[in-house]
C-alpha positions as CSV (number, residue, x, y, z in Angstrom):
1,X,43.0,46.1,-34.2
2,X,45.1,43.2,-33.4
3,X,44.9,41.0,-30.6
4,X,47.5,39.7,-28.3
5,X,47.1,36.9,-25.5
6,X,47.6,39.3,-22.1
7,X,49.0,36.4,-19.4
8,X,48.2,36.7,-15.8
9,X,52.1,37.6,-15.3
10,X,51.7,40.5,-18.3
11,X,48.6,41.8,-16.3
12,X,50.2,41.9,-13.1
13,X,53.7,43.8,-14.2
14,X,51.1,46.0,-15.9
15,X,49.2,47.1,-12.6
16,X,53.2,47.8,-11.2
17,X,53.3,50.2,-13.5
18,X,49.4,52.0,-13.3
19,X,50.9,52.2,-9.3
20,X,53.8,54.3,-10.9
21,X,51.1,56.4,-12.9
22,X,49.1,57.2,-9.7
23,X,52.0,58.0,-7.4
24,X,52.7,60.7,-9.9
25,X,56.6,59.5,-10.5
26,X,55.8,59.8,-14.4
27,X,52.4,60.4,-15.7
28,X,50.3,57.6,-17.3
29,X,51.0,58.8,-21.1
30,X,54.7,59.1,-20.4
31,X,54.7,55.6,-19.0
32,X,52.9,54.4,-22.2
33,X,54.9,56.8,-24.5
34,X,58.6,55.4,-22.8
35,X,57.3,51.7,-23.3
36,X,55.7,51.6,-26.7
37,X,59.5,53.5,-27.8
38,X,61.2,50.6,-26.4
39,X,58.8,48.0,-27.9
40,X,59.6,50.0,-31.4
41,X,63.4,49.9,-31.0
42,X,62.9,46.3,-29.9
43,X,61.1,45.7,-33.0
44,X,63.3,47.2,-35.7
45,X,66.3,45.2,-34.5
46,X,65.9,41.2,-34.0
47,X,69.0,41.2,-32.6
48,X,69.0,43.0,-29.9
49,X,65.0,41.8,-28.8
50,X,66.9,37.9,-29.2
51,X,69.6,38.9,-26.8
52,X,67.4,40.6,-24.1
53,X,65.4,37.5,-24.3
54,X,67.9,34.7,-24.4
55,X,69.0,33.1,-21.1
56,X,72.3,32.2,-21.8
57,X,73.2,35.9,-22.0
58,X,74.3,37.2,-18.6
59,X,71.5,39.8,-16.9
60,X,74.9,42.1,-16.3
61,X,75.5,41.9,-20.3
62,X,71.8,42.7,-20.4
63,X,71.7,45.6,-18.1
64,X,74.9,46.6,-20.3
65,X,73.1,46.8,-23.2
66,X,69.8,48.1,-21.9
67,X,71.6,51.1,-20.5
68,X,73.3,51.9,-23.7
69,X,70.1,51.4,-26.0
70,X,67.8,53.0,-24.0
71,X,69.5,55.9,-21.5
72,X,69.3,58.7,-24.4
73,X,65.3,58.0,-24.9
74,X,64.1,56.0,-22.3
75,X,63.0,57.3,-18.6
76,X,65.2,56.1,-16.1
77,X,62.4,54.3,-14.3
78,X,61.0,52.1,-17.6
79,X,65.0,51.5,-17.9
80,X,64.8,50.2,-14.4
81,X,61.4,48.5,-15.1
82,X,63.1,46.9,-18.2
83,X,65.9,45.7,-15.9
84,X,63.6,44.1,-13.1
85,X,61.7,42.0,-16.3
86,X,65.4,40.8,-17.3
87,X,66.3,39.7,-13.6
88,X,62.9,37.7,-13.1
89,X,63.3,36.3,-16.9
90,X,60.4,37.8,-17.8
91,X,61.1,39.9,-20.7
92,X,59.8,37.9,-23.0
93,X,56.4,39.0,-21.4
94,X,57.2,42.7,-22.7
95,X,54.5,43.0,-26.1
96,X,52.0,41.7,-23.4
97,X,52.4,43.9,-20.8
98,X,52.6,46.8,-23.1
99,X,49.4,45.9,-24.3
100,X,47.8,44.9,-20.6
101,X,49.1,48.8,-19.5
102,X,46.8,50.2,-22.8
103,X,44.2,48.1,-21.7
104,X,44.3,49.4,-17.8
105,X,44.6,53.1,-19.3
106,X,41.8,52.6,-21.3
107,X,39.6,51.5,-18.0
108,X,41.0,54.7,-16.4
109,X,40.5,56.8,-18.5
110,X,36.8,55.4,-20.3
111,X,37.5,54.2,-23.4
112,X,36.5,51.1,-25.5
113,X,38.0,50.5,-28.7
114,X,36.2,49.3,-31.5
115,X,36.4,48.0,-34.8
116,X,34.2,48.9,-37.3
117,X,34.3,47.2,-41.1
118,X,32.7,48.6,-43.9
119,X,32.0,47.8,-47.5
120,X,33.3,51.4,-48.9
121,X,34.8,54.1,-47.3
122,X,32.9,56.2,-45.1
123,X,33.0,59.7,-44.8
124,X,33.7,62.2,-42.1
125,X,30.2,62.8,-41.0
126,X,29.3,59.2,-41.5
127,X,32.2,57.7,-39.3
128,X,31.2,60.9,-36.4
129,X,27.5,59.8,-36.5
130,X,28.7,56.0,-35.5
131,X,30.9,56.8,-33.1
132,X,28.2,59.4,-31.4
133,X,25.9,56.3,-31.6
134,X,28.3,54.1,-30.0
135,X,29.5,55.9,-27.0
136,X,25.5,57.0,-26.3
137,X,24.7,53.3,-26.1
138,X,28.3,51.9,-24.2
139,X,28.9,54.8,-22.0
140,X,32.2,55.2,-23.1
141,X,34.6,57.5,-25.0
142,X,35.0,55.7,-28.5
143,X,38.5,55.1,-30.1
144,X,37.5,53.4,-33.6
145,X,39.8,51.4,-36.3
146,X,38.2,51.9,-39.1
147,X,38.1,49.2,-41.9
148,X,37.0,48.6,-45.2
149,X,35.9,45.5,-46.7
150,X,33.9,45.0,-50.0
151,X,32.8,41.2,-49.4
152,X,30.3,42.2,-46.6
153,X,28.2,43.9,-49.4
154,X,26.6,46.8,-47.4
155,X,26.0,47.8,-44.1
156,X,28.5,47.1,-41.0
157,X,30.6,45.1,-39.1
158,X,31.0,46.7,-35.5
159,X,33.5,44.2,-33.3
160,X,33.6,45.2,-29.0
161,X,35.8,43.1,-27.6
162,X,34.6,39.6,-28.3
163,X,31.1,41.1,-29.4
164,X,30.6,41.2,-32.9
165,X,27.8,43.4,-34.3
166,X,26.8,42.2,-37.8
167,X,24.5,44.6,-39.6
168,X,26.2,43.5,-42.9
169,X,23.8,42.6,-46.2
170,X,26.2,39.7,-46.9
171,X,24.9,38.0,-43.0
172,X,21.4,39.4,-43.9
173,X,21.9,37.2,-47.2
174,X,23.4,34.2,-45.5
175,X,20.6,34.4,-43.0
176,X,17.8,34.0,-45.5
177,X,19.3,31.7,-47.6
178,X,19.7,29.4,-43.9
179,X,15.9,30.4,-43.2
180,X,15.1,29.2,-47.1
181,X,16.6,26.1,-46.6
């Protein structure tokens, strides 16, 4: 899971568009689906995520372009969601308000992601039986990135949000050694 820093500004366009969700003018997975494909065609070309983002190109130039890129694929509402975040100069705040909207649909809809590392892969059963575990004891439906990662020895490396469980036999280790000491 990667992190990105959410601003204040990112949070707040984010909400705008959870109010779209709930007055039913496009459902909350077409909102998300309509904004992570503009944040992939923004991606794959530089030049067109520069221009949107540069100041000394016009917003009209930009509303140009917008409408061209994005009319085939794009709902008509993101496109004019796209265009109020070019007139306030705020597009540069897109990748953070992308993820602040996951984040908000997550709350809505009870979910916590996790991360869990692992010194060899873990099967089927094995990866069910953690994820049971974890959404007995958070409350929560569980969406887990599974990782692997032969330094930790054994055992595993559970990260929720900014908690870090560390059942590892590399921190056991470390942890006697400190104790020995």
């Amino acid at each position: 899971m990667k992190s990105i820093q959410i601003s204040l500004t990112a949070k707040n366009y984010a909400d705008a568009l959870v109010k779209i969700g709930q007055d039913n003018v496009l459902s909350y997975s077409d909102i998300l689906y309509n904004l992570e494909s503009v944040k992939e065609i923004c991606e794959s070309s530089n030049e067109l995520d520069n221009v949107l983002k540069n100041p000394a190109v016009s917003d009209d130039v930009k509303y140009s372009i917008v409408d061209e890129v994005f009319k085939k694929d794009i709902n008509e509402k993101i496109i004019d969601f796209i265009k109020v975040l070019i007139e306030k100069k705020r597009f540069n705040e897109f990748n953070g308000i992308v993820e602040a909207y996951r984040d908000e649909l997550d709350i809505i809809n009870n979910i916590q992601r996790v991360s869990v590392t692992s010194a060899v892969p873990l099967n089927d059963d094995m990866k069910q039986r953690i994820t049971d575990k974890l959404q007995k004891r958070l409350q929560k439906n569980i969406l887990a990135d599974w990782q692997i990662d032969n330094e930790i020895i054994g055992g595993l490396v559970i990260k929720i949000n900014d908690d870090v469980i560390d059942s590892s036999l590399k921190n056991k280790l470390e942890n006697l050694s400190k104790n020995l000491i």
